[in-house]
PyMOL CGO cylinders between C-alpha atoms (Angstrom):
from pymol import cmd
from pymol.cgo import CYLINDER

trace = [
    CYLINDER, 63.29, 89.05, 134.41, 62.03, 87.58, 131.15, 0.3, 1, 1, 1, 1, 1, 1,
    CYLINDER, 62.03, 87.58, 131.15, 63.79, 84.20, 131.07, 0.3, 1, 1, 1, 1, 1, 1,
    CYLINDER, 63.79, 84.20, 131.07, 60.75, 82.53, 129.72, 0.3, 1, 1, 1, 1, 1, 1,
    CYLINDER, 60.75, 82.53, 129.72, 57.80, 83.20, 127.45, 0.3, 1, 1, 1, 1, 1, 1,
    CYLINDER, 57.80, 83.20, 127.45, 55.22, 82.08, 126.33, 0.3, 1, 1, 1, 1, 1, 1,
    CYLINDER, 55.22, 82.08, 126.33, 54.46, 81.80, 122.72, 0.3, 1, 1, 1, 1, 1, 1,
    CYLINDER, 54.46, 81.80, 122.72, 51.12, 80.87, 120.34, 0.3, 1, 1, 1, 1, 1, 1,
    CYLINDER, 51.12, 80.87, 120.34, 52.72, 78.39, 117.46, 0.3, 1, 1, 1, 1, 1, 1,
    CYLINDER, 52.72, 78.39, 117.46, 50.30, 78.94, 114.92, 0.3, 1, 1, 1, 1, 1, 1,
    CYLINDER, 50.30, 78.94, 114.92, 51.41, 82.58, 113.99, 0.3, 1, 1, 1, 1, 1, 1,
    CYLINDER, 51.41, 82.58, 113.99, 54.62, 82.97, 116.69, 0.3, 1, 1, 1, 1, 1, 1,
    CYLINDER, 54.62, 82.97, 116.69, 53.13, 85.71, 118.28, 0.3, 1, 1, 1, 1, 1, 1,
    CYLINDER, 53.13, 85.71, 118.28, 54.91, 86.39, 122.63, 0.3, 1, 1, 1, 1, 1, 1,
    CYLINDER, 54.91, 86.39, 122.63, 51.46, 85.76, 124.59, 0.3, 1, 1, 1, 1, 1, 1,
    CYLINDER, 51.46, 85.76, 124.59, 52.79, 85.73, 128.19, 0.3, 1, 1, 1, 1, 1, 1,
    CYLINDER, 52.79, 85.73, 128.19, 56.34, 87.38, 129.91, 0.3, 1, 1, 1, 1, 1, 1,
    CYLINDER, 56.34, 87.38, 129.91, 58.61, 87.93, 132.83, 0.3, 1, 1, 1, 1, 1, 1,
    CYLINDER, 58.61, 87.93, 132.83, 59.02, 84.38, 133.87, 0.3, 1, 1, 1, 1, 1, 1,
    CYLINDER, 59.02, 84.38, 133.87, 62.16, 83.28, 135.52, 0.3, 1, 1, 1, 1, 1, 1,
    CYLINDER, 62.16, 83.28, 135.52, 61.75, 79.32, 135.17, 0.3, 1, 1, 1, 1, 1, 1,
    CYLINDER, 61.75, 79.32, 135.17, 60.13, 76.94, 132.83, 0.3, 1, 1, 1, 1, 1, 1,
    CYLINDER, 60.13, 76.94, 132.83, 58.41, 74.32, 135.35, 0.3, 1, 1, 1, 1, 1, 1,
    CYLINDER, 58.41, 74.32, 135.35, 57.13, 75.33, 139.05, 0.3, 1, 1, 1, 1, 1, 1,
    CYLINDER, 57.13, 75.33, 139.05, 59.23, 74.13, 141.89, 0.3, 1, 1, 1, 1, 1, 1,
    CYLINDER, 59.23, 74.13, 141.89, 56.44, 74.70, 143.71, 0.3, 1, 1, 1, 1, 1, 1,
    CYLINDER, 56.44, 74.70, 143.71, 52.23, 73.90, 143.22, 0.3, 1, 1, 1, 1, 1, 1,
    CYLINDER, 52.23, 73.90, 143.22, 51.10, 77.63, 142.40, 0.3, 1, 1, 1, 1, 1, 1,
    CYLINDER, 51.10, 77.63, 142.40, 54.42, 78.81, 141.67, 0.3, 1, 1, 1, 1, 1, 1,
    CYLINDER, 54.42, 78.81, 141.67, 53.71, 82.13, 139.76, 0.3, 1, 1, 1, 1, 1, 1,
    CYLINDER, 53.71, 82.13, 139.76, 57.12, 82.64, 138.68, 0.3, 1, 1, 1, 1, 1, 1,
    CYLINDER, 57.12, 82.64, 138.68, 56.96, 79.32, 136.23, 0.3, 1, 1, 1, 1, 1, 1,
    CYLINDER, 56.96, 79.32, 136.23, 55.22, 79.13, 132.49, 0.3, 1, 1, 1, 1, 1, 1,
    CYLINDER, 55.22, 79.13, 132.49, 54.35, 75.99, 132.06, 0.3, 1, 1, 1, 1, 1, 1,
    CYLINDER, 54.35, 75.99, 132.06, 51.52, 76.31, 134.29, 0.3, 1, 1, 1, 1, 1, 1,
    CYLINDER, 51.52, 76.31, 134.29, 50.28, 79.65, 132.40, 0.3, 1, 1, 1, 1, 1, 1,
    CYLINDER, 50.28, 79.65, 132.40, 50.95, 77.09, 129.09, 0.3, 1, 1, 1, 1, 1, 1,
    CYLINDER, 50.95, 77.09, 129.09, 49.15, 74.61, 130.40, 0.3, 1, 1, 1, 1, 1, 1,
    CYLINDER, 49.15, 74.61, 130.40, 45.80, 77.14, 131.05, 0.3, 1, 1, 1, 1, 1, 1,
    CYLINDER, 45.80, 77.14, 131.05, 45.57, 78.57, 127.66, 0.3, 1, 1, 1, 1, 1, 1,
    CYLINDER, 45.57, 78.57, 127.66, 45.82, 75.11, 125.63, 0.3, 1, 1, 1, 1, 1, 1,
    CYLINDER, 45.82, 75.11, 125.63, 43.03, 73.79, 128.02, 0.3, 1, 1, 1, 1, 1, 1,
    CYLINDER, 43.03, 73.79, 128.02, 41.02, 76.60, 126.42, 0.3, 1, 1, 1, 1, 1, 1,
    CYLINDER, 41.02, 76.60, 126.42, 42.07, 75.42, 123.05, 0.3, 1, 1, 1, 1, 1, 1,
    CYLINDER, 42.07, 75.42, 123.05, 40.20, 72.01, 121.53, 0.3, 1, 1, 1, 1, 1, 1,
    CYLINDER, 40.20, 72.01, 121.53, 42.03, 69.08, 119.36, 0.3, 1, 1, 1, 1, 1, 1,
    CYLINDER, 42.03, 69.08, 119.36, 46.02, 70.22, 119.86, 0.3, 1, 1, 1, 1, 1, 1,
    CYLINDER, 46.02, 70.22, 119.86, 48.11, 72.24, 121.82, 0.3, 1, 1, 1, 1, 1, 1,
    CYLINDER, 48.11, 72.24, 121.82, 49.43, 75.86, 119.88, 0.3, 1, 1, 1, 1, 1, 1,
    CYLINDER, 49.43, 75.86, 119.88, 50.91, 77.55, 123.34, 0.3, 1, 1, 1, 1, 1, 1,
    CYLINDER, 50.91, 77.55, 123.34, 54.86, 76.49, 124.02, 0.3, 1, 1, 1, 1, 1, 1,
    CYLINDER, 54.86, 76.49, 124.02, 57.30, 77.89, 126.24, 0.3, 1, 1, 1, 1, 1, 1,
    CYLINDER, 57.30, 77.89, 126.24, 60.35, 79.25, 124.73, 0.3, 1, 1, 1, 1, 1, 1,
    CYLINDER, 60.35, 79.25, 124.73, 63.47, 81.44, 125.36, 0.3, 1, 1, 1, 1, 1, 1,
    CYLINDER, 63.47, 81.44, 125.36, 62.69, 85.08, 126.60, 0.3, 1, 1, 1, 1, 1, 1,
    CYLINDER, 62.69, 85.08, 126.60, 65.29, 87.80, 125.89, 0.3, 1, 1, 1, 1, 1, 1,
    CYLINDER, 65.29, 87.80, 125.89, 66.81, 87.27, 129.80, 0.3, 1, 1, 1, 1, 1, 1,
    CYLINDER, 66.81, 87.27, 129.80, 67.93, 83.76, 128.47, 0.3, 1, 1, 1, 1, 1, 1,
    CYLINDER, 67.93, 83.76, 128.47, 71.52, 83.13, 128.54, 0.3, 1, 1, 1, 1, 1, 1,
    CYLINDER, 71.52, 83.13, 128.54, 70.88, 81.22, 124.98, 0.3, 1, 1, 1, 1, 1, 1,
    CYLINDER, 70.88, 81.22, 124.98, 68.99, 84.60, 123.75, 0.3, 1, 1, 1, 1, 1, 1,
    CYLINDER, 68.99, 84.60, 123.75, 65.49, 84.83, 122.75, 0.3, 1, 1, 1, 1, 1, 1,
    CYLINDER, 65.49, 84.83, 122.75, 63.43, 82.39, 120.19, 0.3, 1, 1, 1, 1, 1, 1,
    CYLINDER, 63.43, 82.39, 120.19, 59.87, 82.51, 118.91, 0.3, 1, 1, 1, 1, 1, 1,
    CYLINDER, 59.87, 82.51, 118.91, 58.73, 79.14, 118.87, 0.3, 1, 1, 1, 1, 1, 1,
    CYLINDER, 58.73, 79.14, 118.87, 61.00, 78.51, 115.26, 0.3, 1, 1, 1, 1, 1, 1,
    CYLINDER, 61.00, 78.51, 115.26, 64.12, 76.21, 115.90, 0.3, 1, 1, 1, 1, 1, 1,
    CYLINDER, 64.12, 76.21, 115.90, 67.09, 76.88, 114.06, 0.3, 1, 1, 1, 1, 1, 1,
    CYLINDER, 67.09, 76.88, 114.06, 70.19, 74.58, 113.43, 0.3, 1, 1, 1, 1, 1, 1,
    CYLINDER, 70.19, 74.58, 113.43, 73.62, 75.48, 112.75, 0.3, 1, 1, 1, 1, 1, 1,
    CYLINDER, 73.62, 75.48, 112.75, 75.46, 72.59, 110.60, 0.3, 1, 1, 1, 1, 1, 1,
    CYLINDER, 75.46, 72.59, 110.60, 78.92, 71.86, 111.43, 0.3, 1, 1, 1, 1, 1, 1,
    CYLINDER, 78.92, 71.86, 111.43, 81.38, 70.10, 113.69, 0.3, 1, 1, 1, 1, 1, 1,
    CYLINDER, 81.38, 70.10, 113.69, 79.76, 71.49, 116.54, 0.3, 1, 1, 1, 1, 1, 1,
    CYLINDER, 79.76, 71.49, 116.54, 75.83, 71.33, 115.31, 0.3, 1, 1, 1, 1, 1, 1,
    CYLINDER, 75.83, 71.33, 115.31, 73.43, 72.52, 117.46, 0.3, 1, 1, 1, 1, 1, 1,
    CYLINDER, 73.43, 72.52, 117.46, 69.68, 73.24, 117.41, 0.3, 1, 1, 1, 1, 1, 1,
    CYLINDER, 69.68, 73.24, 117.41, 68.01, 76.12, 118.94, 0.3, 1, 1, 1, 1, 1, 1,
]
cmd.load_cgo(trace, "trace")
């Protein structure tokens, strides 16, 4: 299940897959990105270019790390 991924900002290239929730429910939950996030920007000096985003399992569907935004009545961004 690919609910989550994680994704490198600076070119919006998928670095991790398969997990099923964003934040751990539980310490050394392996199932959660944010940890896996949270490694490979402390590798990273000055700013942060690894975000979690939609995977393709999402019920939203899948994003890269670019929001888009519909304009109308009912606006929304994704």
């Amino acid at each position: 299940m690919n609910t989550y991924q994680v994704v490198d900002s600076r070119n919006h290239n998928v670095v991790a897959t398969g997990f099923t929730h964003k934040e751990a429910k539980r310490k050394g939950d392996k199932k959660a990105a944010k940890p896996v996030r949270d490694e490979l920007n402390a590798g990273v000096k000055g700013h942060d270019p690894f975000i979690v985003s939609r995977g393709d399992d999402h019920p939203y569907g899948e994003t890269n790390g670019i929001s888009r935004q519909q304009v109308g009545r009912k606006s929304f961004i994704i």
